[in-house]
C-alpha positions as CSV (number, residue, x, y, z in Angstrom):
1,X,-39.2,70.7,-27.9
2,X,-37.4,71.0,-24.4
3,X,-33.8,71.7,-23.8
4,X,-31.3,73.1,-21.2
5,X,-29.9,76.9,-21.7
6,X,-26.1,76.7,-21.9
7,X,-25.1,80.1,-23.2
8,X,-26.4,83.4,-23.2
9,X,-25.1,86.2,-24.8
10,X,-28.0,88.7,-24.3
11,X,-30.2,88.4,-27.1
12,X,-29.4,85.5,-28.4
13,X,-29.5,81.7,-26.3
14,X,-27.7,78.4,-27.1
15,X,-29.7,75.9,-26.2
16,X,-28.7,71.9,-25.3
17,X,-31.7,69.6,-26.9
18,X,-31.9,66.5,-25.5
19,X,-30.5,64.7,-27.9
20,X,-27.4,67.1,-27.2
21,X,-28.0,68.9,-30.1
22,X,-27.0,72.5,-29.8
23,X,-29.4,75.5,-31.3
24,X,-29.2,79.1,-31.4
25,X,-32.5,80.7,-30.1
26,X,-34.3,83.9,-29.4
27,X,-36.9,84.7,-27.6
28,X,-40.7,85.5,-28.6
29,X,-42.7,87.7,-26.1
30,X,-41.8,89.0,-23.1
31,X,-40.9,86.4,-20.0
32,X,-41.0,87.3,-16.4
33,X,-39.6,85.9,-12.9
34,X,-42.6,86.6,-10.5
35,X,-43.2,90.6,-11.7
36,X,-39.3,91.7,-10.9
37,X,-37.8,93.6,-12.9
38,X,-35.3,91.8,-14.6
39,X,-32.7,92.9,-17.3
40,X,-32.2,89.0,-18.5
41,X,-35.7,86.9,-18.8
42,X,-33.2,83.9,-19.0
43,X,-30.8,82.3,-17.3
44,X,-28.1,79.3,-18.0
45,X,-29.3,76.4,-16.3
46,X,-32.9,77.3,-17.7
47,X,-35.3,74.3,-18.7
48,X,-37.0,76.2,-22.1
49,X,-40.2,75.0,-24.1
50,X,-39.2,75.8,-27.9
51,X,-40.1,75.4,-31.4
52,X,-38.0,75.8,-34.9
53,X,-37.6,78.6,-37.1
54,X,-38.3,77.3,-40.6
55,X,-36.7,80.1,-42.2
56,X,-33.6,80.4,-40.2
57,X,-33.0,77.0,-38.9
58,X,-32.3,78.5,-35.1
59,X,-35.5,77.9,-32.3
60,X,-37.6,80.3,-30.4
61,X,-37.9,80.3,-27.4
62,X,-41.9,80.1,-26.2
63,X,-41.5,79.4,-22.2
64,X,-39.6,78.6,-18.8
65,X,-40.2,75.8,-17.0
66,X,-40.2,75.6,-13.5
67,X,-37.0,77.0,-12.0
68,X,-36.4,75.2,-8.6
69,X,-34.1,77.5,-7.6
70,X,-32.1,80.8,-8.9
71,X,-29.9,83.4,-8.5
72,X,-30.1,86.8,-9.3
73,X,-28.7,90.2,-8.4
74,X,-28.8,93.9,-8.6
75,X,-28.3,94.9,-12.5
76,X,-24.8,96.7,-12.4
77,X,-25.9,99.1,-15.1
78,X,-29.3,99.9,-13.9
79,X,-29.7,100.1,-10.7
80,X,-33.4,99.6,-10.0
81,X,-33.7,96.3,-12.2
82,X,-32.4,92.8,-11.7
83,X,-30.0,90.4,-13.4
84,X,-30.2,86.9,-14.0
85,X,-27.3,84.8,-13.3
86,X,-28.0,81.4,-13.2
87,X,-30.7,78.7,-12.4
88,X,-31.6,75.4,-11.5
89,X,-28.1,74.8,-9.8
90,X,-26.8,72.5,-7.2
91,X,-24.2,74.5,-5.0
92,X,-22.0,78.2,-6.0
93,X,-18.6,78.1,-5.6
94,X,-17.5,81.5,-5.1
95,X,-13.0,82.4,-5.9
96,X,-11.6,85.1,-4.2
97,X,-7.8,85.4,-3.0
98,X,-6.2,87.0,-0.2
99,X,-3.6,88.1,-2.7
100,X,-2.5,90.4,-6.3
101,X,-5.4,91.9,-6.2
102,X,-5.7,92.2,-2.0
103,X,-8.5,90.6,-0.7
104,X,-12.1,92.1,-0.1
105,X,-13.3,90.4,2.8
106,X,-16.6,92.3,2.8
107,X,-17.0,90.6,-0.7
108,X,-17.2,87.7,0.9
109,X,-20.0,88.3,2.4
110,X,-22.1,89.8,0.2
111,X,-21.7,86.6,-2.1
112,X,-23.3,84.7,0.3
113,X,-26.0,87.1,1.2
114,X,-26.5,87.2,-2.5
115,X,-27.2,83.2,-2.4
116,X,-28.2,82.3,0.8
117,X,-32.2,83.5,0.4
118,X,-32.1,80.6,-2.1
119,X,-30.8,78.0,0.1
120,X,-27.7,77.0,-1.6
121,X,-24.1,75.3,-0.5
122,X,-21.5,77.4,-1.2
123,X,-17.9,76.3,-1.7
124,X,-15.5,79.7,-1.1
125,X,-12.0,78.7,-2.4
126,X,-9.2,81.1,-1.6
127,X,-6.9,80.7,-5.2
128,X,-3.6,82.2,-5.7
129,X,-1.6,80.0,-2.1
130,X,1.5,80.4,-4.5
131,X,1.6,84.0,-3.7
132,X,0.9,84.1,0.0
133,X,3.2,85.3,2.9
134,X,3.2,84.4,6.5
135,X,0.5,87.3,6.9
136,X,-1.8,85.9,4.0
137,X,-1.7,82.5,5.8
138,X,-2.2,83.9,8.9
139,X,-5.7,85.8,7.3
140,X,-6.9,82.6,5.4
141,X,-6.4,80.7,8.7
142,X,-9.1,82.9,10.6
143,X,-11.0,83.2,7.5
144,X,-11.4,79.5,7.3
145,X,-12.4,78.9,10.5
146,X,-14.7,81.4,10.3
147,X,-16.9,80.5,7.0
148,X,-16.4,76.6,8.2
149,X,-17.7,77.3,11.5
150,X,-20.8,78.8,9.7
151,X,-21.2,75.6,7.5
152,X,-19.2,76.6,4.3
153,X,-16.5,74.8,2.7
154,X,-13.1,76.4,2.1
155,X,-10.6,75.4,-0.2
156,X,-7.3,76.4,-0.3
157,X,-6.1,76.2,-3.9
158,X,-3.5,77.2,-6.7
159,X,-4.4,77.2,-10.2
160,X,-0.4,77.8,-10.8
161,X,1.1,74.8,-9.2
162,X,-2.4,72.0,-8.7
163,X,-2.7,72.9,-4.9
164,X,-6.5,72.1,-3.8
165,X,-7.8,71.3,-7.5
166,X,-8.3,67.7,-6.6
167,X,-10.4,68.5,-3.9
168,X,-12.2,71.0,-5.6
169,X,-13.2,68.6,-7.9
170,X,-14.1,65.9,-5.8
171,X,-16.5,68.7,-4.4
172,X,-18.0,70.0,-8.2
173,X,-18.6,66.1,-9.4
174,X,-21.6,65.2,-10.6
175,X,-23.0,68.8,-9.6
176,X,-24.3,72.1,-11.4
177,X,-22.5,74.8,-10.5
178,X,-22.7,78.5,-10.7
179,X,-18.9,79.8,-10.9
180,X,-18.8,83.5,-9.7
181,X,-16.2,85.6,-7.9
182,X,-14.4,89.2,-8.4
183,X,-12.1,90.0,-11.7
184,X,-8.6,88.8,-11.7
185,X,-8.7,86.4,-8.6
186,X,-8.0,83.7,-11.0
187,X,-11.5,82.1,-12.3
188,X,-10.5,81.0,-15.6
189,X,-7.2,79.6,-14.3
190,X,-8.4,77.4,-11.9
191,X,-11.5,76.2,-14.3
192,X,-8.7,75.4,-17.1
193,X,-6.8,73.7,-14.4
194,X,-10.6,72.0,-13.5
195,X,-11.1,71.0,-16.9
196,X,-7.9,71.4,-19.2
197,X,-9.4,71.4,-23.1
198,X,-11.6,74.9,-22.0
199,X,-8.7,77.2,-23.2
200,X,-10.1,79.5,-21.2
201,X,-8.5,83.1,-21.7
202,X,-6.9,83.9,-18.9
203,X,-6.9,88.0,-17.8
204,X,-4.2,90.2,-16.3
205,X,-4.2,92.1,-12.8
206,X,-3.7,96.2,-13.8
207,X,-0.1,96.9,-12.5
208,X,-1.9,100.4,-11.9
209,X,-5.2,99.6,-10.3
210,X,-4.4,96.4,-9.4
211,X,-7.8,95.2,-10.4
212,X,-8.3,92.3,-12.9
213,X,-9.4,92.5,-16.2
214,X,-12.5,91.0,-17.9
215,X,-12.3,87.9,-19.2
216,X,-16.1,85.9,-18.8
217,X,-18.2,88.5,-20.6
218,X,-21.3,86.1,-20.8
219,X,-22.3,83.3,-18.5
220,X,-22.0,79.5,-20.2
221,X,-22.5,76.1,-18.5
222,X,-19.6,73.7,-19.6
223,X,-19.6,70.1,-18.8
224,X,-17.2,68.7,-16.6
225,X,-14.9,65.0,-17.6
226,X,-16.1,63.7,-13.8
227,X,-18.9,64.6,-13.8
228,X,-21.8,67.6,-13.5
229,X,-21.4,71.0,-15.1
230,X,-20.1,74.5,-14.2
231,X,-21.7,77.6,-15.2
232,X,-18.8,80.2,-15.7
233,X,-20.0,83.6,-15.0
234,X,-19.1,87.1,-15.7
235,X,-16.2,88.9,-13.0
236,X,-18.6,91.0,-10.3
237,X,-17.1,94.2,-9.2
238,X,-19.9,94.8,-6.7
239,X,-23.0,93.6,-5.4
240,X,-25.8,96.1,-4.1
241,X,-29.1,94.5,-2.0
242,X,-32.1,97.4,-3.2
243,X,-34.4,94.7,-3.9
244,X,-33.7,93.4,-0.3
245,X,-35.7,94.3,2.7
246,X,-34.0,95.0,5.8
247,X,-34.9,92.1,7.8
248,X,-34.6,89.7,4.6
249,X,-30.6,91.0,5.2
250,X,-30.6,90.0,8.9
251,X,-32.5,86.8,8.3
252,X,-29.7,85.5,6.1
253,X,-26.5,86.5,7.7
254,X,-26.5,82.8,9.1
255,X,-25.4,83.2,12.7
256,X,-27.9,86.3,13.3
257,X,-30.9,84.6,12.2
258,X,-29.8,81.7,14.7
259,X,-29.5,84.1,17.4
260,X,-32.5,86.2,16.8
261,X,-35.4,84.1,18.0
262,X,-33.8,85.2,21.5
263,X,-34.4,89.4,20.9
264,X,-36.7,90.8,22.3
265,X,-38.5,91.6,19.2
266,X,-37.7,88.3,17.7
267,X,-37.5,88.1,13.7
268,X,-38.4,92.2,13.4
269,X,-34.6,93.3,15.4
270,X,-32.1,94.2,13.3
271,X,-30.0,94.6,15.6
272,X,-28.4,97.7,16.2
273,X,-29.4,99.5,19.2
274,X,-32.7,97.1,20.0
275,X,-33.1,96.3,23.7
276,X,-32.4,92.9,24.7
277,X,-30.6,92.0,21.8
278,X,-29.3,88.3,21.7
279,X,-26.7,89.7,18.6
280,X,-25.4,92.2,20.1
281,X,-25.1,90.0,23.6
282,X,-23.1,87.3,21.6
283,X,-21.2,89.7,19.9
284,X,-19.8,91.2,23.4
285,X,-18.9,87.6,24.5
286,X,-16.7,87.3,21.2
287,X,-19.3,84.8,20.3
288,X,-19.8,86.1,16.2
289,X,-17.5,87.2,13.9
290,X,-17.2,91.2,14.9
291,X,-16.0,91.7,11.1
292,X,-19.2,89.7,10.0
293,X,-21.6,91.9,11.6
294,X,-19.6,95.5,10.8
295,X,-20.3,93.7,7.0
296,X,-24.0,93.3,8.1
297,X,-24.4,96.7,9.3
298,X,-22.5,98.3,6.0
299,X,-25.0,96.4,4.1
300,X,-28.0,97.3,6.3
301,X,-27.2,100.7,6.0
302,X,-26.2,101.0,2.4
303,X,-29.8,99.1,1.4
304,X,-32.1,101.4,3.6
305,X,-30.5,104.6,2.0
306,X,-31.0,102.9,-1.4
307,X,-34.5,102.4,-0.6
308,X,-35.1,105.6,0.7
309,X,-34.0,107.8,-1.9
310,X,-35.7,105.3,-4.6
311,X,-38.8,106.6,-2.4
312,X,-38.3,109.7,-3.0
313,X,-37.7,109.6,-6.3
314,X,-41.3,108.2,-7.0
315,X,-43.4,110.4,-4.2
C-alpha cells in the first residue's frame, strides 16, 4: 500500500491511504535522506510504501518514495544532526510580525536561506497590522519593498480583524504548504482564521520575555476548504546553517549570487574583503539591501566557527 504522511509525532506516523483512510504507522528499519544525519527519517508530505500489522491493526512503514523536494534544518537539540520538516511541498509561507513580540528581521532571512537551496516560493506575511504604529508601518513599508524586489510575496495581514486573509488564501489554493515562523507571531490565529473548524489553540506572548509560547508541538498537513493543504509546523526559535558550506550561503542570498558572476573570483568570493568584488561594489552604490548582507555576513561567520570547532572536535 501507498499513502501520504499527515502527522508525525516522533515515533509514531498518521498516514492518509488513498482511499483517505487514516492509519497509525511506525517504522521498520532504519531510513535515510542521502547519508545526513537526520533526527526524523520522515517527513509530512512523505509518499510511504506500507504494509498492515495483523496484530495491531496500525501499518509499517517499509519505504520513502521519491521526495521531489524537502526541507530540513539544523536539529535544535543536537546540534550536529538534522531535522526533517516537511516534503514534497509547493511554496513556504513563512509569519513573522513587526510587532508584541518585536520583529527579528535577521529571522527573516535565515528562513529563506533555510528554503532557498530547494528552490521554493516563499510567501512572508507580516500578521498582527492591528497592533502597528506609524513606526511599524514605516518598517513593513521598506521591508516589503525589499523581499518583493527580490521576488517574494508579502502580505500584510491580521488574524484579529480579516485584514490580508483573503489574499492569503487566494495565494495557498490548491497548493501544499509548509507553515513555519517564530512562536507567538500569530500562526495558529491566522490558520484558524484560514480555515475556521481547526480549533487551533492559540498561545500567549510572555508579559516577561515577551516571547511566545508553544503551541504546534508536531508538524500535521491539514486540508484546506479551497483547495490544497497546509502543513502546520512547530514555532522555530532559531535557525543555525553547520551543515552549510560557506559558498552554499553566498549562493543563496538571491541578489549576491546575481552579482557574483562579476567578482573576480566568480562563484568561490564570499565577499568580504575579495578584490574586485561586484557585492561589495553594488553595496557602495546603495544597490543591495546593507541590512541583507550584515545578515549574510552574521551567518557566514557564525557557520565557519561552527565548522571549525566541529573540526576540532574530531582531529
Amino acid at each position: 500500500m501507498q499513502g501520504t504522511v499527515i502527522k508525525s509525532t516522533g515515533s509514531w506516523y498518521n498516514v492518509r491511504l488513498e482511499d483517505g483512510q487514516v492509519l497509525e504507522c511506525r517504522t521498520v528499519g532504519k531510513l535515510r535522506l542521502n547519508d545526513l544525519p537526520l533526527t526524523n527519517p520522515i517527513a509530512v508530505g512523505d509518499e510511504v510504501s506500507l504494509e498492515m500489522e495483523p496484530e495491531s491493526g496500525n501499518g509499517l512503514i517499509k519505504g520513502v518514495l521519491p521526495r521531489r523536494n524537502y526541507v530540513v534544518r539544523q536539529s535544535p537539540r543536537r546540534k550536529h544532526d538534522l531535522h526533517l520538516l516537511a516534503s514534497n511541498i509547493d511554496q513556504a509561507l513563512l509569519v513573522t510580525t513587526i510587532a508584541h513580540p518585536r520583529l527579528k528581521q535577521g529571522f527573516i532571512d535565515r528562513f529563506l536561506l533555510m528554503v532557498e537551496p530547494y528552490e521554493i516560493p516563499t510567501i512572508i506575511v507580516f500578521n498582527k497590522a492591528d497592533l502597528y504604529g506609524d513606526a511599524d508601518f514605516e518598517v513593513f513599508a521598506y521591508l516589503e519593498d525589499l523581499y518583493q524586489g527580490l521576488g517574494y510575496t508579502v502580505i500584510l495581514a491580521s488574524a484579529k480583524t480579516g485584514d490580508g486573509v483573503e489574499e492569503l488564501k487566494l495565494s495557498l489554493k490548491d497548493k501544499v504548504t509548509m507553515l513555519s515562523g517564530q512562536s507567538g507571531v500569530g500562526k495558529s490565529s491566522l490558520l484558524n482564521q484560514i480555515q475556521s473548524n481547526l480549533q487551533l489553540r492559540v498561545g500567549d506572548i510572555s508579559d516577561y520575555s515577551g516571547k511566545g509560547q508553544h503551541t504546534t508541538t508536531f508538524a500535521e498537513m491539514h486540508p484546506l476548504d479551497i483547495g490544497g493543504q497546509i502543513i502546520d509546523t512547530p514555532g522555530i526559535k532559531t535557525l543555525s546553517f553547520i551543515h552549510l558550506e560557506p559558498n552554499q550561503i553566498a549562493h543563496n542570498f538571491r541578489e549576491i549570487f546575481a552579482l557574483s558572476t562579476q567578482c573576480r573570483f566568480g562563484g568561490d568570493c564570499l565577499h568580504r574583503n575579495e578584490p574586485k568584488c561586484a557585492v561589495k561594489a553594488a553595496l557602495e552604490r546603495e544597490e543591495i539591501s546593507p541590512l541583507r548582507y550584515e545578515n549574510y555576513l552574521h551567518i557566514l561567520q557564525e557557520t565557519e566557527d561552527l565548522n571549525y570547532w566541529e573540526r576540532r572536535k574530531n582531529m
